[in-house]
N, C-alpha and C positions, 0 to 999 in steps of 0.2 A: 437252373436255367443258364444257358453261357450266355455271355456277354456279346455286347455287339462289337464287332472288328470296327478297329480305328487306322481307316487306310493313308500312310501316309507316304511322302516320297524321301528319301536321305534328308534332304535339305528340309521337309518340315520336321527329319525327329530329331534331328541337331538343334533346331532351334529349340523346340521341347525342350531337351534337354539341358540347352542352354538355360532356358528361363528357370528350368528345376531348380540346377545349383545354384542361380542366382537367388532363387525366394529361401534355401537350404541356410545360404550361405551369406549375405547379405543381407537380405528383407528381415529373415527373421532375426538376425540381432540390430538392427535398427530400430525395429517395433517392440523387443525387449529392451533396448534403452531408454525409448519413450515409455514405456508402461513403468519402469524404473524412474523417469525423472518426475513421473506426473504421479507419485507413490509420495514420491518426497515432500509434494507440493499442498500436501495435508491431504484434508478430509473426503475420500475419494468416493463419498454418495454422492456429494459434489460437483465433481469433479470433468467437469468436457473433457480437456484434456486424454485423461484416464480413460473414460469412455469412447472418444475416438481410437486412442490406441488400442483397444481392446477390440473395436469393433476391426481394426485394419487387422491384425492377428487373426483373426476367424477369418478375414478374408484370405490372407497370405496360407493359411494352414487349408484352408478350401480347394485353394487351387494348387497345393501342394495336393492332395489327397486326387486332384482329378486327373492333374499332368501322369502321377503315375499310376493313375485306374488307365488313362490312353496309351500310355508304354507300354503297360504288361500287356493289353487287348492291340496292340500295335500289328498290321500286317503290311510290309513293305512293299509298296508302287515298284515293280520291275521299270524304271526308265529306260531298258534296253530295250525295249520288246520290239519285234516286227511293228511297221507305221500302216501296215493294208485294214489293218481297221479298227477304228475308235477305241480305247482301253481309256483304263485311269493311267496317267502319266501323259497322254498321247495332249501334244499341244494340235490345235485344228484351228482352221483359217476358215472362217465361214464368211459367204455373201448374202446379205438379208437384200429377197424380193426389194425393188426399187429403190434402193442404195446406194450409191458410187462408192464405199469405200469397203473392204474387209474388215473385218476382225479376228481375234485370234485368239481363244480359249486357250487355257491348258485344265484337263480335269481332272481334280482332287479329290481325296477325300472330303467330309464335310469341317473335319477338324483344319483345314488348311484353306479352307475357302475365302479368298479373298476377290469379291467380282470387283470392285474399282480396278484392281492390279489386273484383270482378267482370267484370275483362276474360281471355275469354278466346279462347284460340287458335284458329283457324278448322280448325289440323290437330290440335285436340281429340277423345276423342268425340262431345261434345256439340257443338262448333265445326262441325263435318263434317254434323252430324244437321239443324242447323237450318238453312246454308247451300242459299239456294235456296227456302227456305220461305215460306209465305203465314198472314197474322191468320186464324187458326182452325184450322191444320192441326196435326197431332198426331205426334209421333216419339217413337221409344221407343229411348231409348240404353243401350247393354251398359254396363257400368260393373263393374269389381271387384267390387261390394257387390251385384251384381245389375242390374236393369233402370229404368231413371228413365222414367214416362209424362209427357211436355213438352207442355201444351198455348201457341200462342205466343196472345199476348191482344195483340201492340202489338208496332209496328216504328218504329222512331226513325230 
C-alpha cells in the first residue's frame, strides 16, 4: 500500500527539517543526560525522574520516526504556479456573506496547517470548497455552526 503524500511548501520542509536536526541533535542528548543523571539517583523502580525521562525519549524518537516518514512521502507545493485558480500554495482573499472585512487563506497541506495564522488545509472543509476555484465564484461550506457563504475576491 503507498503511503499517503505529505504536501508541503519550501518553507514548511525547512522547518521539518529544522525540527529533525534539532530532536537528532539536541533533544536526544539532553534526554540521554537526564536518563543518565536520574540512573545515578539510585533505585530506578522508583524513580519519576527516570520515568519521565524515559517517557520524553519515546516521545523525541516518535516524532523523529514521523518527521522522517513526512519527508520521505514529502510532495512539494509549486509556489509558482499560475494564480487563475485555487491550488495548494495559492494564498485567497475570500469575503464571507454579511461581513465587512476579508480574509485571507493560504492552502496547505494538512501537515502545515495552521488556521490561527490562516493557513489552511486543502483536506479542510473549506480547503476542499475553494480548491479549483476562480475570482468571483461563490462556495458554500457545511461547517458545525452551519453553513459559511465564500465569495473568492483574489488569488495569490
Amino acid at each position: 500500500m503507498a503511503e499517503k503524500p505529505v504536501f508541503l511548501t519550501p518553507e514548511g520542509r525547512a522547518r521539518l527539517e529544522a525540527e529533525l536536526e534539532n530532536l537528532k541533535t539536541v533533544r536526544r542528548a539532553q534526554v540521554a543526560e537526564r536518563i543518565h543523571s536520574a540512573k545515578e539517583g539510585g533505585d530506578i523502580m522508583e524513580n519519576s525522574a527516570y520515568d519521565e525521562a524515559k517517557n520524553e525519549q519515546a516521545f523525541v524518537e516518535g516524532r523523529i520516526m514521523t518527521i522522517e516518514q513526512m519527508l520521505k512521502n514529502a510532495v512539494m507545493i509549486d509556489t509558482t504556479r499560475a494564480t487563475d485558480t485555487v491550488g495548494l500554495g495559492s494564498y485567497v482573499t475570500v469575503l464571507e456573506r454579511g461581513a465587512r472585512e476579508d480574509e485571507i487563506y493560504q492552502i496547505v497541506g494538512s501537515a502545515e496547517a495552521d488556521p490561527a495564522r490562516g493557513r489552511i488545509s486543502n483536506e479542510s472543509p473549506i480547503g476542499r470548497m475553494l480548491l479549483g476555484k476562480r475570482v468571483g465564484d461563490e462556495v458554500q461550506v457545511k461547517i458545525p455552526d452551519g453553513v459559511r457563504h465564500l465569495k473568492i475576491i483574489e488569488i495569490q
